[in-house]
C-alpha positions as CSV (number, residue, x, y, z in Angstrom):
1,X,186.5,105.0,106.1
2,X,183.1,106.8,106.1
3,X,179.9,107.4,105.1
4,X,178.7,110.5,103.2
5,X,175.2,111.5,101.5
6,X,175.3,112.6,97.5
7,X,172.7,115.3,97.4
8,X,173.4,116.0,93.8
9,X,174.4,114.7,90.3
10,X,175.8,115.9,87.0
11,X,175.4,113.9,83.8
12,X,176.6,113.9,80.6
13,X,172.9,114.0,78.7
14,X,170.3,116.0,80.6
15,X,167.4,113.1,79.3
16,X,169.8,110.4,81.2
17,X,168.0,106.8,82.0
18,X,170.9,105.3,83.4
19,X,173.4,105.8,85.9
20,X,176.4,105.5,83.5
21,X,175.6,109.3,82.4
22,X,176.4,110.4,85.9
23,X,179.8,112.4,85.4
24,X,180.0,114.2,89.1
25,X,178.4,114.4,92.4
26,X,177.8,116.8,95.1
27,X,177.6,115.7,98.8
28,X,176.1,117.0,101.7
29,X,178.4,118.9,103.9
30,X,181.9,121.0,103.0
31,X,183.2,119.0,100.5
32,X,184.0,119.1,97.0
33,X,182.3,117.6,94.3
34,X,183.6,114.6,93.4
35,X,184.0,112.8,89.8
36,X,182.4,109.4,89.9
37,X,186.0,108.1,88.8
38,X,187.0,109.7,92.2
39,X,183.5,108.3,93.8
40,X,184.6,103.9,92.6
41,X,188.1,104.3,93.9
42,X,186.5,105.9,97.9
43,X,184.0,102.9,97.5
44,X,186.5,100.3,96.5
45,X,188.2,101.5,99.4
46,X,185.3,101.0,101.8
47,X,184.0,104.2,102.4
48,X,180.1,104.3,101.9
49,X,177.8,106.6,100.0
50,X,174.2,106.9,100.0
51,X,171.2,108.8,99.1
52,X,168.2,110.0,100.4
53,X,165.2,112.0,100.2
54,X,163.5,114.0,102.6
55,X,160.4,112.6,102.3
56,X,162.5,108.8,102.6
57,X,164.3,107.9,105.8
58,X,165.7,104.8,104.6
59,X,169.1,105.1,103.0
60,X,169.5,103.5,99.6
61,X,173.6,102.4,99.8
62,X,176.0,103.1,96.1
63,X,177.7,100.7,94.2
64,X,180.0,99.9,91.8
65,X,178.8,98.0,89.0
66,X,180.7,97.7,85.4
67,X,178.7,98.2,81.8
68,X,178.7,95.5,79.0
69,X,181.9,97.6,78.1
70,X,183.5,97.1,80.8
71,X,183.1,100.9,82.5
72,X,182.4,101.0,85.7
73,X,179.9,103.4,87.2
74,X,177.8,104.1,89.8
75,X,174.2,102.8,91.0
76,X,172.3,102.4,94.0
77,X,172.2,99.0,95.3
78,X,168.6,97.0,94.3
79,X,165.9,98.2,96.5
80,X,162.5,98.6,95.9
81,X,162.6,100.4,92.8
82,X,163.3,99.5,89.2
83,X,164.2,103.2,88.4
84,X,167.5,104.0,90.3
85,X,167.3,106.6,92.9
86,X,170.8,108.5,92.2
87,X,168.5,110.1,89.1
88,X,165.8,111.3,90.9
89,X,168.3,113.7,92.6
90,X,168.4,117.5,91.9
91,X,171.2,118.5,89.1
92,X,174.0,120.7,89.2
């Protein structure tokens, strides 16, 4: 178990205003990006992700949460934002 920093994301549509676009992300030190599928299972397996800014200290903890569908995807836990942070981050 761990705790690791995504520092970028990929999505599927580059005018994305949800979370369930994000396809991949990148995280801070040596390792490789990771597919969000890949992402859910390391979460449901208790290791923690977050993200950050450098102008915000405060680390705003990933979930998993599950679409009307019944997809599950990635989102930052509610903080004080309506707007989730994860796409505020650069792409790649």
């Amino acid at each position: 178990m761990g705790t690791y920093q995504i520092t970028h994301v990929r999505v599927s549509d580059n005018n994305a205003t949800s979370t369930e676009k994000i396809t991949d992300v990148r995280l801070a030190g040596n390792y490789a990006d990771c597919t969000v599928a890949q992402i859910i299972k390391y979460l449901e397996n208790n290791n923690d992700f977050f993200y950050t800014t450098a102008y915000q200290t405060a680390k705003s903890f990933i979930e998993v949460a599950t679409s009307s569908l019944g997809n599950k995807y990635i989102r930052t836990k509610a903080n004080y934002t309506t707007k989730d942070n994860l796409l505020s981050l650069p792409r790649f």
